[in-house]
Backbone as a printed PyTorch tensor [residue, N CA C, xyz], in Angstrom:
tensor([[[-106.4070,   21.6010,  -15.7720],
         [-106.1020,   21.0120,  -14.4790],
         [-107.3610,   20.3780,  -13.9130]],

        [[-106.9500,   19.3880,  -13.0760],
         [-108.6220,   18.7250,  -12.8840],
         [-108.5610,   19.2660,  -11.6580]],

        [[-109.6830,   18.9570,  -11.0330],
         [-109.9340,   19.6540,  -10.1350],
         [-111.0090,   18.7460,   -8.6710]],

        [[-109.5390,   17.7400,   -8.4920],
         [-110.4710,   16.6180,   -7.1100],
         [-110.0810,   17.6020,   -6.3780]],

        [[-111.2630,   17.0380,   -5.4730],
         [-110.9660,   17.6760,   -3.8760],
         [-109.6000,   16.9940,   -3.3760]],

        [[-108.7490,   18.4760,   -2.4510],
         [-107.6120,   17.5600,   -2.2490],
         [-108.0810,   17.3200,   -0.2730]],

        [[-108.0870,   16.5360,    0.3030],
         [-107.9080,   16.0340,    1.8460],
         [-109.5290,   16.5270,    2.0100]],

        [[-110.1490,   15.7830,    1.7370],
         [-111.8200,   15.6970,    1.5030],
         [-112.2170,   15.5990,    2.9410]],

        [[-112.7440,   16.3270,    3.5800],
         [-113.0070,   16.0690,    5.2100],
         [-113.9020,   14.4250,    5.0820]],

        [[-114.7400,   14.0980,    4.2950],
         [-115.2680,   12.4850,    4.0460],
         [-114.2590,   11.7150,    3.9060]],

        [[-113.1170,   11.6370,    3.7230],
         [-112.4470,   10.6940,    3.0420],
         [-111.8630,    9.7990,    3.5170]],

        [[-112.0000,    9.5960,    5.2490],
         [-112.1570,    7.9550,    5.8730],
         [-113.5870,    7.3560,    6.1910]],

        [[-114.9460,    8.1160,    5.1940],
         [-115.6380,    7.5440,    5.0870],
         [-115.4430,    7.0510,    3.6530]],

        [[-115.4940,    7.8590,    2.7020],
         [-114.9690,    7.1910,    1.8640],
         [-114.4640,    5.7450,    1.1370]],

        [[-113.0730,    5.8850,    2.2620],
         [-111.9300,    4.4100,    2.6030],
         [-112.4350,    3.5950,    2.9310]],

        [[-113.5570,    3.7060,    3.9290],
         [-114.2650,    2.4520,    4.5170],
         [-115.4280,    1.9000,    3.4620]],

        [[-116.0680,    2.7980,    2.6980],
         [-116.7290,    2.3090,    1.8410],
         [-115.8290,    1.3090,    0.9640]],

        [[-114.7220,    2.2390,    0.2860],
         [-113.7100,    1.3710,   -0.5980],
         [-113.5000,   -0.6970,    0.1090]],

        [[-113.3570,   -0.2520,    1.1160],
         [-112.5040,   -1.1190,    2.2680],
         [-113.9510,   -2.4310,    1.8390]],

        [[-115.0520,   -1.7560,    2.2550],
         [-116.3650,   -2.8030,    2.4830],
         [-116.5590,   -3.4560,    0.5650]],

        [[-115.8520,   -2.7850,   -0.2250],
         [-116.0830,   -3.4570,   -1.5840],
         [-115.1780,   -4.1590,   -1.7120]],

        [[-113.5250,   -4.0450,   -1.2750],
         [-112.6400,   -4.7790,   -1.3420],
         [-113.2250,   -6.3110,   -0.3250]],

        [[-113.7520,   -6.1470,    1.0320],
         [-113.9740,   -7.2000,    1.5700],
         [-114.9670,   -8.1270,    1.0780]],

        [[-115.8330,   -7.5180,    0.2710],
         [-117.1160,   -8.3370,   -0.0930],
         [-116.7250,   -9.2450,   -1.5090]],

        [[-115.6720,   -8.3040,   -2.0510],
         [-115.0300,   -9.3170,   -3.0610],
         [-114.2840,  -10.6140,   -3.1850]],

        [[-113.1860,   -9.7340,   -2.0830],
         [-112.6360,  -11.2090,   -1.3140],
         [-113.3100,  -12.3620,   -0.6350]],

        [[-114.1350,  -12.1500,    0.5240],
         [-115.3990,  -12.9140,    0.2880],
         [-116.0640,  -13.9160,   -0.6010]],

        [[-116.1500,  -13.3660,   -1.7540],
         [-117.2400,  -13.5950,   -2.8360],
         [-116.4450,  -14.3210,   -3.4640]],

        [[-114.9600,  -14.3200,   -3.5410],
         [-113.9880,  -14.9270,   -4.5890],
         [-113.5360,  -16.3050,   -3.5900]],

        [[-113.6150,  -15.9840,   -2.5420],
         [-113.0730,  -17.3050,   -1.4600],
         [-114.1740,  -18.1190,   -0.8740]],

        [[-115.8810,  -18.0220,   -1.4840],
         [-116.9840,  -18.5570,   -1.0000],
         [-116.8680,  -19.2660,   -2.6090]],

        [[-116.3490,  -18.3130,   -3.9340],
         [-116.3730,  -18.9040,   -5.1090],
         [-115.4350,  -20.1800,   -5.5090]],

        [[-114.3930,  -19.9620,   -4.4640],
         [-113.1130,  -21.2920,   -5.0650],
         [-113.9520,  -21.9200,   -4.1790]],

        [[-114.1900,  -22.3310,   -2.8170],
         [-114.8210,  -23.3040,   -2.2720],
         [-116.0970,  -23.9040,   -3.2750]],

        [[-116.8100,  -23.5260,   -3.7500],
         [-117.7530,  -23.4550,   -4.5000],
         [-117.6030,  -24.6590,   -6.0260]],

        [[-116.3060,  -23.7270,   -6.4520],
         [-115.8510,  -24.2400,   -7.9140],
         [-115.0560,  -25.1490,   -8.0220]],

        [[-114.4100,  -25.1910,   -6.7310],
         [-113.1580,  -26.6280,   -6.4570],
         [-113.3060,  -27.7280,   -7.1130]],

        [[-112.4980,  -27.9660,   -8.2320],
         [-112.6750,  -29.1040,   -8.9950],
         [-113.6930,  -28.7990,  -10.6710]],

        [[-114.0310,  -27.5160,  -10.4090],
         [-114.6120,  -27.2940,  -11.9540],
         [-113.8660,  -26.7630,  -13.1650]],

        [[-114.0880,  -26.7220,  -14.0900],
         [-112.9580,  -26.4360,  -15.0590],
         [-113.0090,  -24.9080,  -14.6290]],

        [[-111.5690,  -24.0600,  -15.4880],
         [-111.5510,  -23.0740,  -15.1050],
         [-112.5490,  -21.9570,  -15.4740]],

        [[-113.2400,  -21.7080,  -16.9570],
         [-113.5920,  -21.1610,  -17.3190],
         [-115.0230,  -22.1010,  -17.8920]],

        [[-115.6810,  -22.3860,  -16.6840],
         [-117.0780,  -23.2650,  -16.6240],
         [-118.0760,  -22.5170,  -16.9400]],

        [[-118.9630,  -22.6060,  -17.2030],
         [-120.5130,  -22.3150,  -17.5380],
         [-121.6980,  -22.2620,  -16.4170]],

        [[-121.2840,  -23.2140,  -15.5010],
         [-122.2970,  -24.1220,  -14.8410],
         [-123.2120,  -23.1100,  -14.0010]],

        [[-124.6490,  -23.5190,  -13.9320],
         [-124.6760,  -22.5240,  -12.3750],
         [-124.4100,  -22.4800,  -11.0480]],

        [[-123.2370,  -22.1830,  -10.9550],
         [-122.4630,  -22.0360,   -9.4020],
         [-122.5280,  -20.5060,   -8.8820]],

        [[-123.2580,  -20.3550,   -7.9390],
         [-123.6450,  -19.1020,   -7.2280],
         [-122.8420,  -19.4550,   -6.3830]],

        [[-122.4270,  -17.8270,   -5.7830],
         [-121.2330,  -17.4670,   -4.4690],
         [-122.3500,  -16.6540,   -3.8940]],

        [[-122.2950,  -16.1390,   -2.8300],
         [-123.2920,  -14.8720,   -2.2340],
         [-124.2260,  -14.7380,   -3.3570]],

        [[-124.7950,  -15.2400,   -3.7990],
         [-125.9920,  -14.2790,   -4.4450],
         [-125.7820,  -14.1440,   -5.8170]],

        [[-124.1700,  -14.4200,   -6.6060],
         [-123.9670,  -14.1650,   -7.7860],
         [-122.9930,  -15.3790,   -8.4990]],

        [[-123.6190,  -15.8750,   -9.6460],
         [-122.9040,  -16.5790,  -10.8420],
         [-121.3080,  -16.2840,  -10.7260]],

        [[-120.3920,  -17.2910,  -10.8650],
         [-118.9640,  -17.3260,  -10.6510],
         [-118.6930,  -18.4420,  -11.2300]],

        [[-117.5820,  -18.5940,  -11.8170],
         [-116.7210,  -19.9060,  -11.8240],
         [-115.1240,  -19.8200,  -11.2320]],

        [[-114.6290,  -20.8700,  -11.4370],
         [-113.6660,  -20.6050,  -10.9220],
         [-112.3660,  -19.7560,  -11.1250]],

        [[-112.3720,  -18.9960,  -12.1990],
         [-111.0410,  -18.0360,  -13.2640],
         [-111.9580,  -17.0320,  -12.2450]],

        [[-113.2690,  -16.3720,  -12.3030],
         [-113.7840,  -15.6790,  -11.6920],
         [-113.3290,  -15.1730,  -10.5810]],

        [[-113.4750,  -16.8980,   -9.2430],
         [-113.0430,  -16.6660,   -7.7500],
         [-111.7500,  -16.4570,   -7.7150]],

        [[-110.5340,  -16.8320,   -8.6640],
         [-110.1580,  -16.4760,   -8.4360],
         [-109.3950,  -15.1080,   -8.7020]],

        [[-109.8850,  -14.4860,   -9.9220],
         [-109.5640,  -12.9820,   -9.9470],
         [-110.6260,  -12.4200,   -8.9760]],

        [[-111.6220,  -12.8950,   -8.3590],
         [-112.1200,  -11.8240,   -7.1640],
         [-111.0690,  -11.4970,   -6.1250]],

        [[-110.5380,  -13.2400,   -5.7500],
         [-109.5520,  -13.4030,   -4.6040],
         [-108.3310,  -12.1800,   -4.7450]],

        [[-108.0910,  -12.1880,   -5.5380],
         [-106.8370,  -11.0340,   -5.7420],
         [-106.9240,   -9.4040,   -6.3860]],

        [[-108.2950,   -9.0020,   -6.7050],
         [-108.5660,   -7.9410,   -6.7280],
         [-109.1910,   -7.8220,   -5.6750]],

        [[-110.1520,   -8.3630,   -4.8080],
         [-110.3770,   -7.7990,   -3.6190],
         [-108.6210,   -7.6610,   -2.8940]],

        [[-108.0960,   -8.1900,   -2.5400],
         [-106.7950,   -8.2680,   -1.9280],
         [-106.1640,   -7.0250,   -2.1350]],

        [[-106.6390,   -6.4430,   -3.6960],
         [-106.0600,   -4.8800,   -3.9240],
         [-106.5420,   -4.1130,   -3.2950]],

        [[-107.7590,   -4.0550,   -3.9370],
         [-109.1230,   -2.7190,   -3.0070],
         [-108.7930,   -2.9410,   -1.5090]],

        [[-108.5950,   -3.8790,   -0.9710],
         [-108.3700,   -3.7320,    0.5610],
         [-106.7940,   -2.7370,    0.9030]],

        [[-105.7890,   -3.6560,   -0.0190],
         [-104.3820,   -2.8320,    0.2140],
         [-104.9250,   -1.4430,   -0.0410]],

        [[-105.5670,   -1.1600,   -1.3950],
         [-105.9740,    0.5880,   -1.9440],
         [-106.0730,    1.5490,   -0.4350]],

        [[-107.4020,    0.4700,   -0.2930],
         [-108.2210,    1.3410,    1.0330],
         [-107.6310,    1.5760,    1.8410]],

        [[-106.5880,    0.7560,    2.6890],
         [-105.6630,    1.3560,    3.7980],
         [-104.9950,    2.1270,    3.4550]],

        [[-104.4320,    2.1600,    2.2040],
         [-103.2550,    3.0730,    1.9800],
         [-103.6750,    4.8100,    2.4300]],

        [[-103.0270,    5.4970,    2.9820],
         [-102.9440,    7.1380,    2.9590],
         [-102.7050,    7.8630,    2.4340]],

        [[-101.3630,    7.3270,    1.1850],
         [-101.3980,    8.6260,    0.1380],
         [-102.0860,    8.5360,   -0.8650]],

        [[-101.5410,    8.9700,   -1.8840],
         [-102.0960,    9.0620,   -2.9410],
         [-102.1020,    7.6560,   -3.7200]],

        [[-101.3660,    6.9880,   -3.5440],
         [-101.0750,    5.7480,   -4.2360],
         [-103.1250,    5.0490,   -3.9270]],

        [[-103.2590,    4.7770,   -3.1010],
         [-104.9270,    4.4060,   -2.7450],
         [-105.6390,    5.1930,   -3.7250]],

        [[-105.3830,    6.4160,   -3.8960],
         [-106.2160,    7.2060,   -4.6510],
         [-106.1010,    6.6380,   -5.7400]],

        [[-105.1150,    6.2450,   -6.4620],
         [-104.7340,    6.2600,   -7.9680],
         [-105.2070,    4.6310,   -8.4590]],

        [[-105.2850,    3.7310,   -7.3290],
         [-105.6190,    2.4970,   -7.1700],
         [-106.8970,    2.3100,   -7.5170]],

        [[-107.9550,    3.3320,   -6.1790],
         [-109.3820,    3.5270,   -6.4360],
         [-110.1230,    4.0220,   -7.2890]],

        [[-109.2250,    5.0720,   -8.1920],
         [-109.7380,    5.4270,   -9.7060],
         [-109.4940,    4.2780,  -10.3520]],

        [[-108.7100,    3.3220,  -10.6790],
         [-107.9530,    2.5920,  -11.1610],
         [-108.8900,    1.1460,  -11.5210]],

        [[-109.3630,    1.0270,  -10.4150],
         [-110.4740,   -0.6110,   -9.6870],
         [-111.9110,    0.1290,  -10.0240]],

        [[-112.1310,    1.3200,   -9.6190],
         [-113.2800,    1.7660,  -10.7540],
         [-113.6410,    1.5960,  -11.8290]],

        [[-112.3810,    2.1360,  -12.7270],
         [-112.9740,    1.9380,  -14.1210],
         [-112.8680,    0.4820,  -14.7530]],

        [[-112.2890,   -0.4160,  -14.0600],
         [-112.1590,   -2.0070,  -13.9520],
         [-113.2270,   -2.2870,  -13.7270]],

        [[-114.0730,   -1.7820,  -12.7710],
         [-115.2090,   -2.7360,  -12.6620],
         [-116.3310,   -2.3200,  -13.9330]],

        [[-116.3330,   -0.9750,  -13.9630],
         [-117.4880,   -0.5480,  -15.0670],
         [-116.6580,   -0.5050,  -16.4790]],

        [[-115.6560,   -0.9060,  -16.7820],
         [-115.2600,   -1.4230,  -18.3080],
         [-115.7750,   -3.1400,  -18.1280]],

        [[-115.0580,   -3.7770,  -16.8660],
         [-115.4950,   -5.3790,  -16.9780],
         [-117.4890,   -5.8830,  -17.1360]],

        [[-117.9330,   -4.7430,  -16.3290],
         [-119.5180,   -4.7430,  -16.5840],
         [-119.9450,   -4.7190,  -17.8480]],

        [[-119.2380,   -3.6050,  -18.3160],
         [-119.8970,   -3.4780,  -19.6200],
         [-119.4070,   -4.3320,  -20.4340]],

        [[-118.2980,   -5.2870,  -20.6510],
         [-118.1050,   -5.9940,  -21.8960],
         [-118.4560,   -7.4290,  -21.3250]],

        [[-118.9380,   -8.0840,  -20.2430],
         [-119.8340,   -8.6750,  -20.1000],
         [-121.2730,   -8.9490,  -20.0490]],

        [[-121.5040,   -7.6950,  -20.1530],
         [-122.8210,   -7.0640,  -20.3070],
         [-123.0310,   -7.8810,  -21.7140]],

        [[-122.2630,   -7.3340,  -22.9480],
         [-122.1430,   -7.4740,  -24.2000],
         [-121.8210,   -9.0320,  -24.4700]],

        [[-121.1740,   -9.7610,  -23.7450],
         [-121.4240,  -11.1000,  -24.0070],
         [-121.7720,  -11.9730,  -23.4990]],

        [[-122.7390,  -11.3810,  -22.2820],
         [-123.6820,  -12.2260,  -21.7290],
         [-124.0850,  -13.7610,  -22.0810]],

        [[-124.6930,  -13.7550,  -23.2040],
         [-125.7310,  -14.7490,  -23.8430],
         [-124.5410,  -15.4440,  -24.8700]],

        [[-123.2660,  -15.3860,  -24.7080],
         [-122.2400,  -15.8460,  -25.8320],
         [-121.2350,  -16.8530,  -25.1460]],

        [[-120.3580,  -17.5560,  -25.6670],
         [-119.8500,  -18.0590,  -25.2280],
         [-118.4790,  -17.8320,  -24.8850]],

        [[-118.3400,  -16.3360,  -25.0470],
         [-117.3960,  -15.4580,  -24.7070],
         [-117.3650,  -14.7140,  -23.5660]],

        [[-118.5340,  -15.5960,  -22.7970],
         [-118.8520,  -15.2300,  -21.0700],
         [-117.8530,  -16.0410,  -20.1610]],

        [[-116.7680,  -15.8290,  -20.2810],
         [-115.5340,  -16.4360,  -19.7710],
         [-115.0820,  -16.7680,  -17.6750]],

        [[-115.6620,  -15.6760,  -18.0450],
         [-116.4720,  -15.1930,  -16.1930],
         [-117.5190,  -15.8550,  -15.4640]],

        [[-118.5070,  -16.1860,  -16.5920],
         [-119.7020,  -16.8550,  -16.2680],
         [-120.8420,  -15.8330,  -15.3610]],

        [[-120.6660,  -14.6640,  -15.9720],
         [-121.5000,  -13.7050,  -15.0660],
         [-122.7820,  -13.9970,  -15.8270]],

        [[-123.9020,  -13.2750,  -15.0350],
         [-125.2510,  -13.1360,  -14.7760],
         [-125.6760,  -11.6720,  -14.9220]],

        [[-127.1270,  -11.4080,  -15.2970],
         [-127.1050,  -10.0690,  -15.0070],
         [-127.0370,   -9.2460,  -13.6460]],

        [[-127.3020,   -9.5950,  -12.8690],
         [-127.0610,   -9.7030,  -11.4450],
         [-125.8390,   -9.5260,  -11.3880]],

        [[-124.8260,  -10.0570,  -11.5890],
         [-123.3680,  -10.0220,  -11.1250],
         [-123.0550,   -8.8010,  -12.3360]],

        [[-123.6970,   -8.3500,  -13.1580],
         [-123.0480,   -6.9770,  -14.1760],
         [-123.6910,   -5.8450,  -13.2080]],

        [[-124.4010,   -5.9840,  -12.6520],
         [-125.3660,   -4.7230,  -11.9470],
         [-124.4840,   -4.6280,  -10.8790]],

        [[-123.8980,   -5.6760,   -9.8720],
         [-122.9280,   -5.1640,   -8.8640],
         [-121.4390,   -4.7730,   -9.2900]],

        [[-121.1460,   -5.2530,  -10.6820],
         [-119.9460,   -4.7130,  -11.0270],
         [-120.2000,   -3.5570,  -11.2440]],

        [[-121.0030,   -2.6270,  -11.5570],
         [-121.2370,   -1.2390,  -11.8530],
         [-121.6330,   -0.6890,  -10.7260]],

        [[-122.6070,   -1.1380,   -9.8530],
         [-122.3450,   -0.0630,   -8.5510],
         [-121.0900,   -0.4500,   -7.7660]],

        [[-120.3270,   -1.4160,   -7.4650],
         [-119.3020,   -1.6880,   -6.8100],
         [-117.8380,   -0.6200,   -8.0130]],

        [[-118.0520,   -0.4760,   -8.9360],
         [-117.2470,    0.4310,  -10.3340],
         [-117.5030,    2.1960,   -9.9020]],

        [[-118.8030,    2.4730,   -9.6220],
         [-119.5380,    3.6840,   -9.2370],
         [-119.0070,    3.6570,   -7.7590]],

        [[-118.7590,    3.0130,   -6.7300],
         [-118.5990,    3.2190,   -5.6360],
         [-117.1180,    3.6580,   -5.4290]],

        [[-115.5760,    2.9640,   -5.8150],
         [-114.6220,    2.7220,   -5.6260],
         [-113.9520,    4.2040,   -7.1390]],

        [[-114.7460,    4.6280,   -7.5090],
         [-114.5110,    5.8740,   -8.3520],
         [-114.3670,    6.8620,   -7.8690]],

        [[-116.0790,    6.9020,   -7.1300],
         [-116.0000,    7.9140,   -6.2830],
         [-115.2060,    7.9050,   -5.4290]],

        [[-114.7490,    6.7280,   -4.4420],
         [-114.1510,    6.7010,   -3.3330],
         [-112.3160,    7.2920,   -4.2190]],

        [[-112.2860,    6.5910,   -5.5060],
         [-110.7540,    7.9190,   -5.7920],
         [-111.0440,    9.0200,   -5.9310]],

        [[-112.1600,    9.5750,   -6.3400],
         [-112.5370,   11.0800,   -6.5060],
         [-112.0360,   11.9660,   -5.3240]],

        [[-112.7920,   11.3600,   -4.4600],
         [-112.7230,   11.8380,   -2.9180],
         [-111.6000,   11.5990,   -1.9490]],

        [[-110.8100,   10.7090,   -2.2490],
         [-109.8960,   10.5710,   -1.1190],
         [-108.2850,   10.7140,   -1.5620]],

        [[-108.1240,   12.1660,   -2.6300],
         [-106.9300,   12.0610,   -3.0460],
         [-106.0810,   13.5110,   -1.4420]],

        [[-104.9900,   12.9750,   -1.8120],
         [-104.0110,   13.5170,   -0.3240],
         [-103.2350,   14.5890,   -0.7080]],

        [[-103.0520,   16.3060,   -0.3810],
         [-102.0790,   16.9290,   -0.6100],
         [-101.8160,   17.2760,    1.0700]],

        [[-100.6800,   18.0420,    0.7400],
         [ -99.9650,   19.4920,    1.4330],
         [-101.9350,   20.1990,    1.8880]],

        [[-101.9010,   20.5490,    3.1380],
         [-102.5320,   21.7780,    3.2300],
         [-102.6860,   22.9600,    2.4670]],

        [[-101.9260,   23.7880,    2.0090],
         [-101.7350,   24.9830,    1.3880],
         [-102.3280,   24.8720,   -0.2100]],

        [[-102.2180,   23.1780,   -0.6800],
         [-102.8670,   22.9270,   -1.8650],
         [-103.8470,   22.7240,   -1.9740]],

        [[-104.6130,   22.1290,   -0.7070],
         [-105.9960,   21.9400,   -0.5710],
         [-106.5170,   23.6900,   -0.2150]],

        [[-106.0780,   23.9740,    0.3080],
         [-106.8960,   25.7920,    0.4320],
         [-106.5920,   26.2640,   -0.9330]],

        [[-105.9320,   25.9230,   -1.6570],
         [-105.6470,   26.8340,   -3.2560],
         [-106.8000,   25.8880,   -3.6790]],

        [[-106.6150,   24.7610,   -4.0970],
         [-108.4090,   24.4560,   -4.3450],
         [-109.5110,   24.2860,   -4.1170]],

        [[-109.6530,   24.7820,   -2.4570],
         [-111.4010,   25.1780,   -2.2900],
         [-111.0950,   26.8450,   -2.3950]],

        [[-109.9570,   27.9800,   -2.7670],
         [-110.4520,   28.8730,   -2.8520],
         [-110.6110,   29.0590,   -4.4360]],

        [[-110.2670,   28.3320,   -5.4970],
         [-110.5560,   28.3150,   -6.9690],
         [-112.1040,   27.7890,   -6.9380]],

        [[-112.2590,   27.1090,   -6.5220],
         [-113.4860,   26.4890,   -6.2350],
         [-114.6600,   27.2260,   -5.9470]],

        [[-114.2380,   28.2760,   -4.6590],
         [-115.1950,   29.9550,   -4.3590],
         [-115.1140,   30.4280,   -5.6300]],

        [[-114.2210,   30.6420,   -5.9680],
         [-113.6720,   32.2500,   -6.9450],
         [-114.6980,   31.8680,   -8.2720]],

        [[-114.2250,   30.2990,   -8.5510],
         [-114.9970,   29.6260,  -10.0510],
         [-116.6750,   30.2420,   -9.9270]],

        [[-116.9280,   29.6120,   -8.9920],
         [-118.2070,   29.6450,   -8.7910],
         [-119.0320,   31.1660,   -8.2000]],

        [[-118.7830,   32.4480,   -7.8190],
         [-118.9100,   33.4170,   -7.7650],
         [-118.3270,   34.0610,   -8.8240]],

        [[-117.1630,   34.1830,   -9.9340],
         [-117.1280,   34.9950,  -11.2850],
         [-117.8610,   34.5410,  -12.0720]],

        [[-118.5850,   36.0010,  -12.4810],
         [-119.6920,   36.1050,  -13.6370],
         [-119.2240,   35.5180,  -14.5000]],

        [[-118.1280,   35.5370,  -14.8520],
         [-117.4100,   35.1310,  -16.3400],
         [-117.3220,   34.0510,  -16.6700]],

        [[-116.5210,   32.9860,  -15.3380],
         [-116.1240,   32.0420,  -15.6480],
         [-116.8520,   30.8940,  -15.0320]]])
């Protein structure tokens, strides 16, 4: 059984963190179509958005994964949770296999190293933020901070 915290007393700080990665994406993807308007889709060129390499296939999968992380972040149940694990490992699987074809022409994205370094802390951020902000019943959250005592005070286990 895994063992998230269930109703994390952090966990509309959390949301708002989630919330500030969903906005900076959207952002970044709608500073990127202005940007790329009129470039092929899957360009090369150097076209910076905020601070990071984009083309236009890019802006616009920012445009609509930020659009998620924002829906994620408001959401209250669990569905946000399952979203924010979800857009996590999206960003640090997409880091890393751009990472890997950086220098190739299988950089389809047109990322930078710069733009792999914020996909991994923005991947690290929205992980944690599912770690932390999953929703039960009361009575389930006290059954797992008292497994949580018990784990951690038996000698044994």
């Amino acid at each position: 059984m895994a063992h998230i915290p269930i109703n994390h007393p952090a966990r509309p700080l959390y949301r708002v963190l989630s919330g500030l990665v969903g906005l900076y994406i959207l952002i970044f993807g709608i500073f990127g179509l202005v940007e790329t308007s009129g470039d092929s889709l899957f360009g090369r060129d150097d076209v910076y958005a905020l601070g990071l390499r984009t083309n236009l296939a890019f802006s616009l999968v920012s445009v609509l994964f930020g659009i998620v992380i924002l829906i994620g972040a408001s959401l209250r149940g669990n569905l946000g949770h399952f979203m924010n694990l979800t857009a996590g490992v999206v960003f640090l699987v997409v880091g890393i296999v751009m990472l890997t074809v950086l220098q190739t022409d299988a950089n389809i994205l047109n990322f930078s190293v710069a733009t792999v370094v914020v996909s991994m802390i923005f991947g690290l951020v929205t992980f944690a933020t599912g770690l932390y902000d999953k929703v039960g019943p009361p009575e389930r959250a006290e059954a797992e901070r008292h497994y949580r005592r018990t784990a951690s005070t038996d000698p044994a286990g």
